[in-house]
C-alpha angles and dihedrals in degrees: 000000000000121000129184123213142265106084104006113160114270099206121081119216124202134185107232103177100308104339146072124247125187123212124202116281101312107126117223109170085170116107117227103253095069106124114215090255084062093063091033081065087047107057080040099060094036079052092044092046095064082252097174096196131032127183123194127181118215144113088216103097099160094050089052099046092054089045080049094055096032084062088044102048079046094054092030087234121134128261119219130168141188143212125173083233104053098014133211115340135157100252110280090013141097129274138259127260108265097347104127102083099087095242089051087054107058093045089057081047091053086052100052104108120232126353126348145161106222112194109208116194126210088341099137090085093062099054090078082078110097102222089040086053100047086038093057093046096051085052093049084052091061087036094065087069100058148026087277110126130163121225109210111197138192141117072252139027126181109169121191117260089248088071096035090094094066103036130105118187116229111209102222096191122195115271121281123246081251097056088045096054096072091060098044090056088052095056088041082055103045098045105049093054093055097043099030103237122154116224107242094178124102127269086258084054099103094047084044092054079044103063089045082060105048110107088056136090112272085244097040084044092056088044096052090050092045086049103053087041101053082041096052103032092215139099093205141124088272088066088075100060092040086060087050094052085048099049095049086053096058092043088052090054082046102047090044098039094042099222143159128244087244095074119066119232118243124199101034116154109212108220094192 
């Protein structure tokens, strides 16, 4: 659920079949049944309760985003992100003049008029500095008296002591076999219609493949499953244990390597 720093774990857990793997230094506290409208609930009620300053660690950045304006549209308050290459926009639109340096950014943020929700990607980086930091803070102080929060994003965030006191984590946990199944439908879908296979596996064969791909990003999820698919030829019931296979594989890279979800791993032979 929700967990406030300081001294949150560092080390992120997740159930892959039977067992525990551990991943790098990314904190998840969040177990692996929360539905997204758990952790929609959850943004809405940090937004709700006048939180200043929100990190969330994740490499998902389009999964965020949607869960971001979903909140909004709920609590008709803007959406607005951020990013130092294409700078601070309202979501879908352009963005403003100058606004991509850090320090420019937050002071566009401190003119935009009523509530707002304001994503801030990989900004964390950029709070060492020590005008980006008081700014901040002096930010998270107004902030306290409306609707007004800042997302900070990144497969990482490590924010200085001086802004620990405003800030809420946000457990962004991995997908759940049911928000994965959606997906999974969709590429079953897709590529049996291109290569003309026939699905041979049950009607509960897209929530079983699925399952064998919780513990994995929703995209790197998709592209396991493509992968052993295109590999094997066939949509049948030895497809499940193939994405298994595929999927221990990638946790393996990722256990030995320590990385975070954020990097891709390269290398990889695919045993489908």
């Amino acid at each position: 659920m929700l967990t406030f720093r300081p001294g949150a774990d560092r080390e992120r857990r997740i159930l892959v079949g039977t067992e525990d793997s551990e991943y790098g230094n990314a904190r998840n506290t969040c177990g692996l049944g929360m539905t997204m409208n758990s952790k929609r609930d959850e943004l809405r009620l940090l937004v709700n309760s006048r939180q200043p300053i929100i990190t969330v660690e994740t490499a998902e950045e389009e999964r965020l985003e949607a869960l971001l304006f979903e909140v909004a549209t709920e609590m008709d308050v803007p959406l607005f992100r951020w990013s130092v290459t294409k700078g601070l926009a309202r979501y879908r639109g352009e963005a403003m003049y100058n606004s991509d340096a850090p320090e420019a950014a937050l002071t566009n943020i401190a003119m935009v008029a009523g509530d707002g929700i304001f994503l801030l990607k990989d900004f964390a980086r950029y709070c060492e500095n020590d005008k980006v930091c008081r700014r901040l803070r002096e930010l998270a102080g107004q902030f306290r008296t409306a609707r007004r929060s800042i997302v900070i994003s990144a497969a990482k965030v490590e924010l200085p002591e001086d802004l620990l006191g405003d800030v809420a984590e946000c457990a962004f946990a991995l997908p759940t076999a049911e928000e994965l199944a959606a997906g999974v439908k969709d590429v079953i879908r897709e590529t049996s219609a291109r290569s003309m296979m026939a699905m041979e596996l049950g009607a509960d064969g897209a929530m079983l493949l699925a399952r064998n791909l919780v513990g994995l990003p929703m995209e790197e999820a998709l592209r396991t499953l493509r992968m052993c698919i295109l590999e094997r030829r066939k949509l049948d019931e030895g497809l499940l244990e193939a994405v298994l296979d595929a999927k221990r594989q990638l946790l393996d890279v990722y256990k030995r390597q320590r990385r975070s979800f954020s990097a891709r791993p390269f290398g990889i032979r695919w045993r489908c």
